[in-house]
SENU-623051 format. One line per field, with one value per residue (C-alpha): residue in three letters; x, y, z. Coordinates in nm, 2 decimals. Layout:
residuo	[ALA  ...];
X	[X  ...];
Y	[Y  ...];
Z	[Z  ...];
//
This chain:
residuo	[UNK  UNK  UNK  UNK  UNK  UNK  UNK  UNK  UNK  UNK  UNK  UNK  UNK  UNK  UNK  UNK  UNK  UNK  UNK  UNK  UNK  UNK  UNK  UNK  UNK  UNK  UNK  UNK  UNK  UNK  UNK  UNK  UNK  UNK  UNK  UNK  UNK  UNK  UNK  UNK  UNK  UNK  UNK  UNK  UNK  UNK  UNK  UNK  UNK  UNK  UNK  UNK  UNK  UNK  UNK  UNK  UNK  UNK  UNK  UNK  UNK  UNK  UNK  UNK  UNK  UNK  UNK  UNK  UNK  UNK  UNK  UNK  UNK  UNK  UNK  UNK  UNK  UNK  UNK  UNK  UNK  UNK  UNK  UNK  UNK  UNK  UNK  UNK  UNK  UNK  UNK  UNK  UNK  UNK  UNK  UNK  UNK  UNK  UNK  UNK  UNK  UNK  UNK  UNK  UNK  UNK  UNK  UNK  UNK  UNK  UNK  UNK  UNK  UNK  UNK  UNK  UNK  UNK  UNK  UNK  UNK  UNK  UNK  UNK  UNK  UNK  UNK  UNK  UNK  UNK  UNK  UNK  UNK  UNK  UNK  UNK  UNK  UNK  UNK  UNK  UNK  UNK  UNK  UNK  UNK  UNK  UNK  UNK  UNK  UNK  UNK  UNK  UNK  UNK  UNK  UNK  UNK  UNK  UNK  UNK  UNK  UNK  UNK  UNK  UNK  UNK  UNK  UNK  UNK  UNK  UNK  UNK  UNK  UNK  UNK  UNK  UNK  UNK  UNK  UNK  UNK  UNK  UNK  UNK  UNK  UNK  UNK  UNK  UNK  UNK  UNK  UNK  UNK  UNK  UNK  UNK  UNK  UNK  UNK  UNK  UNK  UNK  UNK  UNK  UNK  UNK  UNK  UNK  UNK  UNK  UNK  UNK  UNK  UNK  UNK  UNK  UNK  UNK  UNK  UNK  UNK  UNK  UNK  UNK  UNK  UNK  UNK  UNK  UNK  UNK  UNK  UNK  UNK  UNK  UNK  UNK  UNK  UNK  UNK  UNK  UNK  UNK  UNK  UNK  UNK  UNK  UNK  UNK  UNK  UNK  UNK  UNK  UNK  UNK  UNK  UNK  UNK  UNK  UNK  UNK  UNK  UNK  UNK  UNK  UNK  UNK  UNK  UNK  UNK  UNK  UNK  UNK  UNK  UNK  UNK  UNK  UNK  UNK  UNK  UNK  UNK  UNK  UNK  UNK  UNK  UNK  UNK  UNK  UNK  UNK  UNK  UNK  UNK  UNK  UNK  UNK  UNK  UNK  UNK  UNK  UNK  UNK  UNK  UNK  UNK  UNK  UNK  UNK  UNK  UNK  UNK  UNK  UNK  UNK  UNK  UNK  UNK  UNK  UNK  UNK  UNK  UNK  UNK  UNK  UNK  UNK  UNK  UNK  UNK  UNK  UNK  UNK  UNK  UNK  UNK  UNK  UNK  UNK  UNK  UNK  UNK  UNK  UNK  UNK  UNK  UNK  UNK  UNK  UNK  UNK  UNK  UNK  UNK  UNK  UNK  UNK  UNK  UNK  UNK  UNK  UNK  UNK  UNK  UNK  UNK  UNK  UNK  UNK  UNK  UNK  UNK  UNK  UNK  UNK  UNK  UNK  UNK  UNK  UNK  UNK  UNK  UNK  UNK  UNK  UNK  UNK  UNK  UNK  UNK  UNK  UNK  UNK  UNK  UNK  UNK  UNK  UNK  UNK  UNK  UNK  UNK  UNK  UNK  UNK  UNK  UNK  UNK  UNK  UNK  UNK  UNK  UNK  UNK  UNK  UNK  UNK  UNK  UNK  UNK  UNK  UNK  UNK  UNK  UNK  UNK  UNK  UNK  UNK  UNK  UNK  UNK  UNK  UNK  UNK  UNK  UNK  UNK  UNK  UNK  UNK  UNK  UNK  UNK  UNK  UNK  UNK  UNK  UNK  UNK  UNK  UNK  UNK  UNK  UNK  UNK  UNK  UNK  UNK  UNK  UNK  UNK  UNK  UNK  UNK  UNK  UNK  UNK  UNK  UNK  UNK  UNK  UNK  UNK  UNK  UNK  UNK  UNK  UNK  UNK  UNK  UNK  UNK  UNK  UNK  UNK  UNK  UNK  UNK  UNK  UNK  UNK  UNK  UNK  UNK  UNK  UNK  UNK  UNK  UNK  UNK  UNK  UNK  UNK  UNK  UNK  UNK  UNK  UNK  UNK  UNK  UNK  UNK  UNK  UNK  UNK  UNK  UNK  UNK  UNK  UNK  UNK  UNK  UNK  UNK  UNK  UNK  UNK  UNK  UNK  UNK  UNK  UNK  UNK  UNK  UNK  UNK  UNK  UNK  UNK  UNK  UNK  UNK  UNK  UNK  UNK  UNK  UNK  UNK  UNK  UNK  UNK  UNK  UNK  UNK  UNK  UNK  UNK  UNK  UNK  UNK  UNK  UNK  UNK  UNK  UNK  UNK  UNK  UNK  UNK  UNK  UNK  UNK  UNK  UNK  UNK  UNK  UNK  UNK  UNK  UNK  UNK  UNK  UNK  UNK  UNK  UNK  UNK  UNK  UNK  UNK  UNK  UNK  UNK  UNK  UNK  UNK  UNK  UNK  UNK  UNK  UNK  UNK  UNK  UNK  UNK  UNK  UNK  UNK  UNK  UNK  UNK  UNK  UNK  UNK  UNK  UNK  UNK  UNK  UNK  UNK  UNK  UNK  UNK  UNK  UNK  UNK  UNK  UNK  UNK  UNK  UNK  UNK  UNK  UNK  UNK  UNK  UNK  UNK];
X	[26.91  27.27  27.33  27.35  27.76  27.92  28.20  28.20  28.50  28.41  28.63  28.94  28.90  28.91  29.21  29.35  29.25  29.43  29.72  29.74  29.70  29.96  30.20  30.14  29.92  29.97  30.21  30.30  30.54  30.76  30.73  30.63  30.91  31.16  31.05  31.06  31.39  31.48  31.37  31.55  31.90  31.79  31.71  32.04  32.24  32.08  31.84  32.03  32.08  31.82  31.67  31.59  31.25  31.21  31.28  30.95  30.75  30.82  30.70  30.42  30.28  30.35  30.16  29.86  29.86  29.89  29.61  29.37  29.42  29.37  29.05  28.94  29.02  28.74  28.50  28.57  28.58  28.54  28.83  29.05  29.01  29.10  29.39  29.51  29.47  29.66  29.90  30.00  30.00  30.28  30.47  30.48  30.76  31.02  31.01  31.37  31.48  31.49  31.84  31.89  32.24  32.41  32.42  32.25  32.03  31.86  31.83  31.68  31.47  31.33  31.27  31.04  30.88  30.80  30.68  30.44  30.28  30.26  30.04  29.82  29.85  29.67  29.42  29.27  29.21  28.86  28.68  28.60  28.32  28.16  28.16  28.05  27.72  27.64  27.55  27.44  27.03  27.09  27.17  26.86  26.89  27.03  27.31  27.44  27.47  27.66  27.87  27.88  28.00  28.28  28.37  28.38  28.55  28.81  28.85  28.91  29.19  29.31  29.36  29.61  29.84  29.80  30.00  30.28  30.34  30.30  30.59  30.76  30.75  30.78  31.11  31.21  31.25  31.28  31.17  31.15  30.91  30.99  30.97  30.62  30.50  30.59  30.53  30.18  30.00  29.70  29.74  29.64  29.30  29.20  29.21  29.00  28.74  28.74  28.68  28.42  28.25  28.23  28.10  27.83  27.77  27.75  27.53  27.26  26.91  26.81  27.09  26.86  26.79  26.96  27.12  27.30  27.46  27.55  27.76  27.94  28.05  28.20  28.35  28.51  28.64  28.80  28.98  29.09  29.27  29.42  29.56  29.69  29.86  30.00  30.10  30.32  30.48  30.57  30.84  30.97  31.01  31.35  31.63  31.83  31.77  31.77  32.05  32.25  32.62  32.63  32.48  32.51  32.32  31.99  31.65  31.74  31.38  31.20  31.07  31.03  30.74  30.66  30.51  30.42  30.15  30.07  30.01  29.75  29.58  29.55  29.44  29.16  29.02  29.03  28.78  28.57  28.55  28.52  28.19  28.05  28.19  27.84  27.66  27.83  27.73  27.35  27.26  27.20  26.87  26.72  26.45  26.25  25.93  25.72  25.60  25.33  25.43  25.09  25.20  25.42  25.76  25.82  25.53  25.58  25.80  25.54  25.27  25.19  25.49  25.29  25.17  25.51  25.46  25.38  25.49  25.81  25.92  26.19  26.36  26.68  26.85  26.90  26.84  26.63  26.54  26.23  25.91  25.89  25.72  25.56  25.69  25.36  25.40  25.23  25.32  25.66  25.77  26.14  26.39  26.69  26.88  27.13  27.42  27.22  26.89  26.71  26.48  26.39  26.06  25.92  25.53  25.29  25.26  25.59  25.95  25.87  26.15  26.11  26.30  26.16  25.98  25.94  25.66  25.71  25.69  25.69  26.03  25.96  26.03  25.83  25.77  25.56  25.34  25.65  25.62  25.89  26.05  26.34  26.57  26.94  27.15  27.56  27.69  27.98  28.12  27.95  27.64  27.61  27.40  27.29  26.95  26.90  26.54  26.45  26.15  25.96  26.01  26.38  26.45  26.55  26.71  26.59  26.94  26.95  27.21  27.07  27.13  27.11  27.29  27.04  27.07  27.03  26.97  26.66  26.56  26.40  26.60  26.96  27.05  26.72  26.64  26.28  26.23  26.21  26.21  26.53  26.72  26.70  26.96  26.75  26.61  26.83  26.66  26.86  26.75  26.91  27.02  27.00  26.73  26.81  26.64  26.74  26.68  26.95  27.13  27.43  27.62  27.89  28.12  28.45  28.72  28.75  28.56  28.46  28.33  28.01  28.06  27.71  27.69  27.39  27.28  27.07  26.88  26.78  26.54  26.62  26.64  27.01  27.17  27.51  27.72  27.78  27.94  27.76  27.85  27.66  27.67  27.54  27.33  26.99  27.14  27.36  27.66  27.73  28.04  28.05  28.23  28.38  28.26  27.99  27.74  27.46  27.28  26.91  26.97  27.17  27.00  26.65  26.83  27.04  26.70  26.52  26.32  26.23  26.42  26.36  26.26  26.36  26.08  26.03  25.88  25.84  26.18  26.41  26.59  26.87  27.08  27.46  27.68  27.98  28.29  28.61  28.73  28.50  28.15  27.92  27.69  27.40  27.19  26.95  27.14  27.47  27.76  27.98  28.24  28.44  28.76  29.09  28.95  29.25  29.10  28.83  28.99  28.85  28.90  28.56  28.46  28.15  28.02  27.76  27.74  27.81  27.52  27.72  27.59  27.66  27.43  27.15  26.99  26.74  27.03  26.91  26.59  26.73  26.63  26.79  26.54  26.83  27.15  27.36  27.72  27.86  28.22  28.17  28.24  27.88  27.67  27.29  27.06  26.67  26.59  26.28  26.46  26.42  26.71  27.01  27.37  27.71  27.99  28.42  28.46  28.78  28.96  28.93  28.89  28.58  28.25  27.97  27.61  27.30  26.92  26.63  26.35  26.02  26.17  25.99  26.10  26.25  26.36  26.63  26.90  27.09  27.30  27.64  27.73  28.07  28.29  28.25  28.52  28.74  28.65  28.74  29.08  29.14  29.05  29.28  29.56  29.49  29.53  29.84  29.97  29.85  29.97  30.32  30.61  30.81  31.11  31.01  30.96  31.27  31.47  31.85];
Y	[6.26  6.36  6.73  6.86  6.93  7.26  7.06  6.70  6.53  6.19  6.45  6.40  6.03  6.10  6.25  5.96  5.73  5.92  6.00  5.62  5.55  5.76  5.63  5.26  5.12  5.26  5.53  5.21  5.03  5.32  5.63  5.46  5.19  5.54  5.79  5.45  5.36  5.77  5.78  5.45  5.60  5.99  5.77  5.56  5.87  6.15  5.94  6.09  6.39  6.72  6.71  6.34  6.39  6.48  6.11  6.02  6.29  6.17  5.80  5.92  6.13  5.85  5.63  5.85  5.91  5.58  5.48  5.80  5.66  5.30  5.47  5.64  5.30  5.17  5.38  5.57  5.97  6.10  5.91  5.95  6.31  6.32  6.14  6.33  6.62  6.42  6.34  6.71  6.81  6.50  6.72  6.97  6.81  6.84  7.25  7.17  7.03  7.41  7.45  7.05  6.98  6.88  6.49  6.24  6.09  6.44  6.51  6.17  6.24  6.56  6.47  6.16  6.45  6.65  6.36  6.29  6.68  6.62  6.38  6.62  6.86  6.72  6.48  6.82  7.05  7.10  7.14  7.52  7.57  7.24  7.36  7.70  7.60  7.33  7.63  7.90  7.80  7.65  7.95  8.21  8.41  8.71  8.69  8.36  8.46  8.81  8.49  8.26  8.54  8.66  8.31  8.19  8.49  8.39  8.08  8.19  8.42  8.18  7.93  8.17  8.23  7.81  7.80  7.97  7.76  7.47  7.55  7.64  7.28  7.16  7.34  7.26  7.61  7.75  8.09  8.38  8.56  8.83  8.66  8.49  8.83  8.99  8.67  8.61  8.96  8.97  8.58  8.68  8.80  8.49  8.34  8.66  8.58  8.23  8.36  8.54  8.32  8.04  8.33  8.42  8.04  8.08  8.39  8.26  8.21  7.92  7.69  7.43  7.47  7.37  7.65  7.72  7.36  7.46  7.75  7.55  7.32  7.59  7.76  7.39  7.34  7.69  7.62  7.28  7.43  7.71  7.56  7.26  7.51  7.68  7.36  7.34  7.72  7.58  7.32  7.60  7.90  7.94  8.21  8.21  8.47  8.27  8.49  8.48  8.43  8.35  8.30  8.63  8.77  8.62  8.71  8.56  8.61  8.49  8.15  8.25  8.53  8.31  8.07  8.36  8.42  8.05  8.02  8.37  8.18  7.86  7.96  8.19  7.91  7.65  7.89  7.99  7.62  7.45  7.57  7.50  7.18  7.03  7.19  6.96  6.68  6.75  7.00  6.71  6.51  6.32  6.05  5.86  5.66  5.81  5.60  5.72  5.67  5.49  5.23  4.93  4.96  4.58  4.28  3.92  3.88  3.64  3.87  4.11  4.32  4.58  4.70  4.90  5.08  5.45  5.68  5.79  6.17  6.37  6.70  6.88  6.83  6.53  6.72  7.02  7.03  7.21  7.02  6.69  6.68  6.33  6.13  6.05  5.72  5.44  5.29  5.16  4.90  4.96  5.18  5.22  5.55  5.58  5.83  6.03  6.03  5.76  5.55  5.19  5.11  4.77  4.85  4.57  4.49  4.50  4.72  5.06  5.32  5.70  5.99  6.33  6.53  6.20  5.97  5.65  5.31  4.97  4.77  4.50  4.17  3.89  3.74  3.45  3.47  3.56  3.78  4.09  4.21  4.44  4.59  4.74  4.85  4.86  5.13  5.10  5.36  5.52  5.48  5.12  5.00  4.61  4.58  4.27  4.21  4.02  3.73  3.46  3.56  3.61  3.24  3.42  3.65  3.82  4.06  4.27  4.55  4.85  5.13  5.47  5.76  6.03  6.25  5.86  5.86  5.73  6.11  6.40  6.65  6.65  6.57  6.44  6.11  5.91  5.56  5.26  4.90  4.97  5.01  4.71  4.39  4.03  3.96  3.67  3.44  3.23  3.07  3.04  2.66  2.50  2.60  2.99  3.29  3.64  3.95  4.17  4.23  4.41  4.44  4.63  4.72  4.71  4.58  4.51  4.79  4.49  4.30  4.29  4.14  4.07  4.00  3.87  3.83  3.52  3.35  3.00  2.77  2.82  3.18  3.24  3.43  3.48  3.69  3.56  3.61  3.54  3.44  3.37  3.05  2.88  2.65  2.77  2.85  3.11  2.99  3.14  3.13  3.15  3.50  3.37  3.58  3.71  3.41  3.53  3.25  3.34  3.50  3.70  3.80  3.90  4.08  4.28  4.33  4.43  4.15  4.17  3.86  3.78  3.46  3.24  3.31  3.65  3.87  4.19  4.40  4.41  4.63  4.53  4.71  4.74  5.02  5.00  5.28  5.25  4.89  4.82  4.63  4.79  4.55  4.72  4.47  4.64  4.79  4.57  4.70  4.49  4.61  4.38  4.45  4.31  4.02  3.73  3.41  3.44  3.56  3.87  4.12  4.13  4.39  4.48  4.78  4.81  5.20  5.41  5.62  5.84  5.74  6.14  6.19  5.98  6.02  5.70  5.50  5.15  5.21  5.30  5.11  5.14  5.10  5.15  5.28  5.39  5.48  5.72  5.83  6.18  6.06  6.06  5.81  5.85  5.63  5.58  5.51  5.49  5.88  6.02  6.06  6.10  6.21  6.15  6.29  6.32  6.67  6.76  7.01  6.85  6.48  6.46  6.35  6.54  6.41  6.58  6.45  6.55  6.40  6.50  6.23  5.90  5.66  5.26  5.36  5.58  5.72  6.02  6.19  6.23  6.56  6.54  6.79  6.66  6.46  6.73  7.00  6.74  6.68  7.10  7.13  6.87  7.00  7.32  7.30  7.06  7.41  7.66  7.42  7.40  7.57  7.81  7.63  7.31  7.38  7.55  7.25  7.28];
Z	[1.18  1.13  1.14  0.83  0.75  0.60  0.57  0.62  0.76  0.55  0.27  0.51  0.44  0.08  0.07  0.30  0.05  -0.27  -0.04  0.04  -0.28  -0.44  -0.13  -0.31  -0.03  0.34  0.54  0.65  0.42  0.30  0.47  0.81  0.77  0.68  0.98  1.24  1.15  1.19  1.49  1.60  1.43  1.66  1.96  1.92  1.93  2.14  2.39  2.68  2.54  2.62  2.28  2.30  2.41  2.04  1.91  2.15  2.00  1.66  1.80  1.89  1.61  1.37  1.62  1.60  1.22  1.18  1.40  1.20  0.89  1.03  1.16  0.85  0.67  0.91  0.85  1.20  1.05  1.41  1.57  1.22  1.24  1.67  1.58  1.31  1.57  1.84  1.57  1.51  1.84  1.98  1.77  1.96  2.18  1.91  1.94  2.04  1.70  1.59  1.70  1.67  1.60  1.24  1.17  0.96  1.23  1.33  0.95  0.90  1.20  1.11  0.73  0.92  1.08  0.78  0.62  0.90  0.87  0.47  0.51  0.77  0.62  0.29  0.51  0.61  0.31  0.29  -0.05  -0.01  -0.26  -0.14  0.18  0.12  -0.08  0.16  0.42  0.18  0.29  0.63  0.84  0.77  1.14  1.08  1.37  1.28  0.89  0.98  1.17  0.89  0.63  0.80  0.96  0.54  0.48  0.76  0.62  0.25  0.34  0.60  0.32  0.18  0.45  0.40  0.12  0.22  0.52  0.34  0.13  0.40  0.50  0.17  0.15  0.49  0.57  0.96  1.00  1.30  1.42  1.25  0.91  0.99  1.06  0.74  0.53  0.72  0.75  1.03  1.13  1.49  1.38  1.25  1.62  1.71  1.42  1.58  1.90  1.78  1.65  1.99  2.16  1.96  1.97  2.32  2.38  2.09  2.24  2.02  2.04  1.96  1.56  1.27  1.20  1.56  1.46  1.09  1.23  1.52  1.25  1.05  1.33  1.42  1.07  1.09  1.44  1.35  1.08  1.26  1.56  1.33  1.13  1.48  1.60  1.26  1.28  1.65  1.44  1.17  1.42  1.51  1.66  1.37  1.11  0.71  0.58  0.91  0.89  1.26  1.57  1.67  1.44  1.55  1.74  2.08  2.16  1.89  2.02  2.32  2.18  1.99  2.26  2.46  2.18  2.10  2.48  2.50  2.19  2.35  2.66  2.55  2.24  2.50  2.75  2.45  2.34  2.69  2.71  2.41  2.40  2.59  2.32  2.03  2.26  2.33  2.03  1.81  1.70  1.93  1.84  2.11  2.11  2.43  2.72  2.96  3.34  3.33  3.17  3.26  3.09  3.02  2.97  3.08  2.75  2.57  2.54  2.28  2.17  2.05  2.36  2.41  2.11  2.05  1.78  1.74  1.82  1.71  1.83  1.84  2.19  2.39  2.69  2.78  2.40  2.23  2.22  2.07  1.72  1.63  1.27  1.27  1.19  1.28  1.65  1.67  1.88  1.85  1.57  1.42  1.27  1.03  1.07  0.74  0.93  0.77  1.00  1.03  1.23  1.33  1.35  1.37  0.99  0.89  0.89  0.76  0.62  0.56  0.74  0.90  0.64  0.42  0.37  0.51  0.30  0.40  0.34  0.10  0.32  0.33  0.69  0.53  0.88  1.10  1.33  1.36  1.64  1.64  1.42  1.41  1.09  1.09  0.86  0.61  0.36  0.11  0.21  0.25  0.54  0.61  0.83  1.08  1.20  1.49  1.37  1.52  1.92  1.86  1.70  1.32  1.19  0.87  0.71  0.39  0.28  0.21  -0.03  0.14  -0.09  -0.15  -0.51  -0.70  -1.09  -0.90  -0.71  -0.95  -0.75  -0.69  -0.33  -0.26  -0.12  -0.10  0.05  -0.28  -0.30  -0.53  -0.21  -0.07  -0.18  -0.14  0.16  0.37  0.63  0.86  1.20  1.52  1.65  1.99  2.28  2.26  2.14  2.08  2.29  2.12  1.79  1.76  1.38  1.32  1.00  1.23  1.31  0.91  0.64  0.40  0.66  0.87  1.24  1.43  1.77  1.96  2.35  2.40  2.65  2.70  2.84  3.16  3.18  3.16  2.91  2.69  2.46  2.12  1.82  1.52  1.18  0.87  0.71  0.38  0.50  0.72  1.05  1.19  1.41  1.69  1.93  2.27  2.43  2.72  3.06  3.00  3.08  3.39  3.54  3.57  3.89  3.85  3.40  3.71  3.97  3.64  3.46  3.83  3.81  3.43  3.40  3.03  2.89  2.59  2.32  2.44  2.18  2.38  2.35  2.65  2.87  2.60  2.38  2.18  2.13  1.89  2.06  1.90  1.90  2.17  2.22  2.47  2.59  2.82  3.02  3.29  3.50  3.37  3.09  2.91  2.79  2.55  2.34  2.20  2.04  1.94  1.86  2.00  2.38  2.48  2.76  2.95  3.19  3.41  3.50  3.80  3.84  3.49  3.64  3.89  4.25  4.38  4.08  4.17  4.52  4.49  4.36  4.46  4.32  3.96  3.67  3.36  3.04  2.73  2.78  2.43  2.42  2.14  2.01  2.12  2.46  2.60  2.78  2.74  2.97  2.94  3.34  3.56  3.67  3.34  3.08  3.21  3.06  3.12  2.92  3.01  3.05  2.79  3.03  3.36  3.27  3.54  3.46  3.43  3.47  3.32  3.35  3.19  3.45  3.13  2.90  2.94  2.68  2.66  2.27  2.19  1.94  1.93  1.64  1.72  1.57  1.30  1.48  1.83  1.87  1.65  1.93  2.19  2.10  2.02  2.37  2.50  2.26  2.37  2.73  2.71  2.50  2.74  3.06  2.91  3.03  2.78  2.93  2.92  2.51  2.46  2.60  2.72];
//
């Protein structure tokens, strides 16, 4: 299940849409067409200069607020919302345009530049009172709710001080120290509420619950609007008093203090933060069908597919969590989540739908005496999910979109949400040609947000298998295109799958499995990754990876056997092995990996929430250190 959100960042998309909208269609034809041909005019006449670093800056920050709303477009909200980050921060490298000199191609320039933070700027007002109630039940401990009230409270007045920056901007004011201080009374203790609030994050004994998530949210939402909101007083401070006649009569220190304090703030965050930043990888729910070390993981491939299956357990914690509870389901022979927490199970009857805490039902599809395999689900906006099942030992494909908003007309309570036939679009049926069958589905709503792409890996008579693209067609089969490099002869599929080797008509599922980062496919196979990208006509860049398990990490490495490995846009790794689970996520500070394992997990079925703000608290880190790395002098240019 997806955390619960005090404030979800699917509003920033909102507001990308009405600010698109209002901007008649993208940043891109107008205001990105304007700021690019600034910065060519800036670069044209002050590349050699010491404040030409600043036309670069610009460059980039359009780049990356281009690329979050292209994201958000996409239905990506965790890399939108890192790029918007990014985006503020590649800012921070035209500090020196606060003494820039007079001329129409720095004035073009920094009006690109203000035009660039507007659009921030409004992509991250939150909806206060949305957010507010959202948490008013979640957070019942009595520590975390003194936390909550004053982080709310932090966050109301911090709204305030909001507003006047933002006219700031609006006007195109620059300001000193000394004026920010008087206009903005107490805006240091807001990082110290922040603060605060990490570290009781850190010190809570039950970081595994609900409610520790529901306050690192909050606290995540509050920080990603302060430091964006540092980041921007960083542009508007200057030496120069307003009412100044001359350049005498200035405060020759005033950036540099400034800095100075920007610096103490993100060096401390980024400490606080750094360690909490495995938390908002591992804290999240964690669902996994058990396998007893008495039992074989994978069959002959022909036999009877519901041998593998067990009921299907949930708990908060990837790793080291609390003790599994049981869905108490029937068996499941493989499952998909949904980013909202609703579950799909293939049992032996049917596909079943329900959630934790709701009853389940049975999907309405007709196998007229087909059997059912596996499942996956690709997720689009607003709720729209479409569901491909696995029939008839991987030779057809049975696909259906899927309506999954809770608080319906259909619900009795508002916010509620119950499993209902009136959810599910027509049933489609297609089968698959030539002498192949399926051992893997992939489907994803990107690179397009009206479009479904489904990818399959298939295996033929004589044991080898293939990447394809699939598409849909009117008439009764699917076609499906070769992805060039990525063929394994059935050597090498047995010596990948240590000696599982699957077999065309296999019914059983396989040590098999997509993940969907970014632009990128992530094809696992055994002990094998793909990982595809940059697809133009049909040419992809195809690379394989032998060892994404650490070798340092694993002491028994040639023995290793990897059962389901899934790969998720908080930057984690999560592999089901003959070792246990095991963990691998890009530490944010250092840029080295680090490996975690949790031996008492015993599973070939996994999925793992990936919380909201993970990717936000990744990129605060990173734009923190870059901040607290940085030279005063290297700011304050020539």
């Amino acid at each position: 299940m997806k955390p619960t959100l005090i404030y979800s960042l699917n509003d920033i998309k909102i507001n990308i849409y009405i600010i698109l909208t209002l901007q008649k269609n993208t940043m891109g034809t107008n205001i990105a067409q304007s700021i690019q041909n600034g910065i060519t005019n800036f670069n044209n006449d002050y590349k050699d200069t010491p404040i030409g670093v600043a036309g670069l800056a610009v460059s980039k920050s359009l780049d990356e607020t281009t690329n979050a709303i292209t994201a958000f477009q996409n239905g990506d909200v965790n890399g939108g919302s890192a790029a918007l980050l990014r985006g503020i921060g590649a800012l921070s490298g035209t500090l020196v345009l606060s003494m820039g000199p007079a001329g129409a191609a720095f004035g073009a320039l920094l009006n690109g530049m203000l035009g660039i933070i507007s659009v921030i700027l409004e992509a991250i007002k939150p909806p206060t009172e949305s957010m507010l109630s959202k948490i008013e039940n979640l957070i019942m401990e009595e520590t975390l709710r003194n936390t909550r009230d004053k982080i709310t409270a932090g966050i109301s007045s911090w709204q305030l001080l909001e507003v006047r920056i933002d006219k700031w901007v609006k006007d195109g004011r620059f300001i000193t120290v000394d004026y920010m201080n008087q206009s903005l009374p107490d805006w240091e203790r807001h990082y110290e509420q922040i603060d605060e609030g990490f570290n009781t994050l850190n010190s809570h004994t039950k970081p595994h619950s609900t409610e520790w998530l529901a306050l690192f949210e909050l606290n995540v939402v509050y920080a990603v609007h302060f430091w964006t909101y540092i980041e921007l007083l960083n542009l508007l401070i200057t030496n120069k008093r307003a009412n100044a006649e001359s350049q005498e009569a200035s405060d020759k220190e005033s950036r540099e203090i400034f800095y100075g304090i920007r610096r103490r703030i993100a060096e401390k965050l980024k400490n606080r933060m750094r360690n909490i930043h495995y938390s908002s990888v591992v804290e999240v729910d964690f669902y996994s069908t058990w396998l007893s070390s008495a039992r074989s993981q994978y069959h002959s491939g022909k036999g009877l597919s519901f041998l593998q299956a067990n009921q299907i357990y949930h708990r908060i914690g990837a790793l080291g969590g609390l003790s599994m509870e049981s869905l108490e389901n029937s068996n499941s022979n493989c499952f998909a989540t949904a980013s909202s927490g609703t579950i799909f199970s293939v049992e032996r009857n049917g596909l079943y739908v329900g959630r934790k805490g709701v009853e389940w039902e049975r999907a309405p599809l007709d196998l007229n005496g087909d059997s059912i395999e596996q499942v996956t689900i690709g997720e689009k906006k607003d709720g729209e999910l479409l569901i491909v099942c696995i029939l008839n030992a991987g030779k057809k494909i049975a696909f259906c979109t899927f309506d999954d908003r809770a608080g319906t007309a259909h619900e009795d309570l508002p916010n509620a949400w119950t499993p209902g036939a009136w959810r599910f679009d027509k049933w489609k049926f297609r089968s698959i040609p030539g002498n192949v069958s399926l051992l893997s589905v992939g489907v994803t709503a990107r690179p397009a947000p009206e479009q479904w792409a489904m990818y399959t890996f298939a295996v033929d008579k004589e044991g080898a298998g293939q990447l394809y693209k699939v598409q849909v067609t009117e008439g009764d089969t699917v076609k499906m295109t070769v992805i060039k490099d990525t063929y394994l002869d059935p050597q090498r599929l047995s010596k990948d799958t240590y000696g599982v080797a699957p077999v065309e008509g296999r019914s059983e599922v396989s040590p098999c499995v997509f993940s969907f980062v970014e632009n990128k496919i992530l094809l696992q196979i055994g002990n094998l990754i793909f990982e595809i990208e940059n697809e133009v006509a049909n040419n992809w860049h195809v690379q394989e990876h032998l060892e994404m398990v650490d070798p340092q990490d694993i002491k028994d490495l040639d023995h290793l056997q990897v059962f389901q490995a899934r790969f998720y846009e908080d930057g984690s790794m999560l592999f089901a092995t003959n070792m246990g689970l095991i963990l691998r996520y890009n530490d944010p500070e250092s840029g080295e990996w680090r490996v975690y394992k949790d031996a008492a997990i015993e599973t070939i079925w996994f999925t793992k929430a990936v919380a909201e703000q993970a990717l936000a608290i990744r990129a605060l880190i990173t734009g923190m250190k870059e901040a607290a790395d940085q030279p005063i002098e290297k700011l304050l240019g020539n």
